[in-house]
C-alpha positions in Angstrom: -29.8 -10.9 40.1 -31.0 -9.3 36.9 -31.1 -5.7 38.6 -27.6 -6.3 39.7 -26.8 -6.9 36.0 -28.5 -4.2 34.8 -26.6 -1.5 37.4 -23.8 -3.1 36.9 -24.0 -2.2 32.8 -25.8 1.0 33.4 -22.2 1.8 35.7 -19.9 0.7 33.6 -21.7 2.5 30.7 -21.0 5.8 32.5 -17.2 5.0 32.5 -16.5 4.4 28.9 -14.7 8.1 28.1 -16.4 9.1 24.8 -14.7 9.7 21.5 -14.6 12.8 20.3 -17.2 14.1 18.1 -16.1 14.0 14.0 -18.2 17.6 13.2 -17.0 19.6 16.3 -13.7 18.4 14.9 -14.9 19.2 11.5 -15.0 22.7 12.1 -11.8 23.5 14.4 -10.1 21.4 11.5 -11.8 24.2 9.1 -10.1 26.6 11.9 -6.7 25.4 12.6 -5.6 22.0 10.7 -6.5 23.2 7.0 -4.1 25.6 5.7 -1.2 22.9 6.1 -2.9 19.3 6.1 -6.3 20.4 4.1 -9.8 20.0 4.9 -10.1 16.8 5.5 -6.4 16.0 6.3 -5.8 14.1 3.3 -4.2 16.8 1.1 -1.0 18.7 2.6 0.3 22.1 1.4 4.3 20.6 2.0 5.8 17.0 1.5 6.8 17.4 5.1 3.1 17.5 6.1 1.5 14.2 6.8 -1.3 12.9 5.6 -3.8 13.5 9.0 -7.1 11.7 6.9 -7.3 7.8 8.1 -4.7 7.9 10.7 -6.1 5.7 13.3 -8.1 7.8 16.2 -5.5 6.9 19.2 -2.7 7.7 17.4 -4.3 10.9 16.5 -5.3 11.9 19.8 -1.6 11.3 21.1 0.3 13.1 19.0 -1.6 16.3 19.2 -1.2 15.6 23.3 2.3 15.2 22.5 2.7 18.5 20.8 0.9 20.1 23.3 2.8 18.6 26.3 6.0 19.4 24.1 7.1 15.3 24.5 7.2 16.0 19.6 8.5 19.3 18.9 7.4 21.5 16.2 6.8 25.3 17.0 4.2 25.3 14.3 2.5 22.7 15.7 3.4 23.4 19.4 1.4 27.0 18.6 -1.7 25.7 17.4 -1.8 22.7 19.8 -1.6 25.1 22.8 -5.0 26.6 22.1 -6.7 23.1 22.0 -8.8 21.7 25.2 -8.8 17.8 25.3 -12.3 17.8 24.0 -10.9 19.8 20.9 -7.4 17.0 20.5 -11.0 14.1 20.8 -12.8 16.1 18.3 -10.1 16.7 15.5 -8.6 13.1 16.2 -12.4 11.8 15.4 -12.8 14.0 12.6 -9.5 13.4 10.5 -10.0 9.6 11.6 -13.2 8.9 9.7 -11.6 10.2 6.2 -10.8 8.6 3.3 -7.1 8.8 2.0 -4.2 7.2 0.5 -3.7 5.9 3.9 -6.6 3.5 3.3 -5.8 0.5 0.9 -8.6 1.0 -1.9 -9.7 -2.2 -3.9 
């Protein structure tokens, strides 16, 4: 019984998708994100820009997949989305989602 348990863990394990990876997404964000949203997301160039820092992973990851697909338009966005694999949407969505900003309520 304990082997079963232990296979049945290790299996399930090896279907969890991983999250993307915060310093892959660090640099592409150096690359792509940071001349409208800033380094780290949490300064934008415009007013229209949002604030990418602390916005929650999932949400992250679906709107760039949304730019992408085309279901949000914006043909800035639409532009630099197009050159991003879903490892790169994970990595950027990881990245932006583990910074500090206004978004976050600060005691």
């Amino acid at each position: 019984m304990r082997l079963f348990l232990i296979i049945l863990a290790v299996g399930v394990a090896g279907t969890v998708q991983a999250k993307g990876n915060a310093e892959k997404g660090k640099e592409k964000a150096a690359q792509v994100c940071a001349a409208c949203h800033g380094v780290d997301g949490a300064k934008p160039s415009a007013p229209d820009q949002p604030i990418l820092a602390g916005q929650y992973y999932d949400y992250l990851v679906k709107a760039l997949a949304d730019y992408k697909s085309g279901k949000r338009s914006n043909p800035i966005m639409k532009g630099f989305t197009a050159t991003l694999s879903k490892q790169d949407i994970e990595d950027l969505a990881a990245w932006f989602a583990a910074q500090r900003s206004t978004l976050h309520f600060q005691r």
